[in-house]
N, C-alpha and C positions, 0 to 999 in steps of 0.2 A: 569230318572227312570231306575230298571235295568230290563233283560227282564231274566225273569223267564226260559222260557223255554231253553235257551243258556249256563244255568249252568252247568257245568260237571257234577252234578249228579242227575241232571234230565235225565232221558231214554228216548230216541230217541220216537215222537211221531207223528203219519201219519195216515193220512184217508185213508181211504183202498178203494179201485174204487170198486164198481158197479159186475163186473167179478168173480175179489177176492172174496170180501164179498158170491157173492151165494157160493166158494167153500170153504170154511169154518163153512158156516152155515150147507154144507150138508154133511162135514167131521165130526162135531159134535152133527149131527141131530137135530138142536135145530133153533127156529127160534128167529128173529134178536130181539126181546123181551124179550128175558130171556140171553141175555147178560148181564154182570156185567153193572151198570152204570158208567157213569163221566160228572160232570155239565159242563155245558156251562161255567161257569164264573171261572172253573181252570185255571191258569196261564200257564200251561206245553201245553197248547190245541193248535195246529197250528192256525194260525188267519180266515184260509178258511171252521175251521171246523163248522157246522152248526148243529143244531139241529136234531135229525135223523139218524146223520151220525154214522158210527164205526171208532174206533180209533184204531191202529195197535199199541202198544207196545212194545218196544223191549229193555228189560234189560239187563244187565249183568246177570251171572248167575255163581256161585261156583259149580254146579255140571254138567251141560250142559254152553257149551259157551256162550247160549245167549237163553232167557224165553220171550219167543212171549205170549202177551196175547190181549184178543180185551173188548173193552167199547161202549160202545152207549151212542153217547149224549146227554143230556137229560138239559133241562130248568132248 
């Protein structure tokens, strides 16, 4: 089977600790609910990520280096 998330053009995908997460959510004043979602059962998801969790994204990007975006994981 191949693993999805090891593709090149899959973006780098990581649960974000506990620390991070409050500084982010109070960089953009929003709480961890109104984060965009991403299911449990994507392929791109680390294997330790869990329900609940935020996911740290990090693309490529044409006009910045690199597009940090965050997910919550959701059932």
């Amino acid at each position: 089977m191949v693993d999805v998330s090891e593709h090149e053009l899959v973006p780098d995908h990581s649960v974000l600790d506990d620390e991070d997460l409050e500084d982010v959510l109070q960089e953009y004043n929003i709480d961890r609910t109104d984060l965009p979602k991403i299911k449990r059962a994507d392929p791109a998801l680390p294997d330790e990520a869990d329900v609940g969790d935020v996911i740290e994204i990090v693309r490529d990007s044409r006009t910045t280096d690199q597009a940090v975006v965050y997910r919550l994981v959701v059932e």
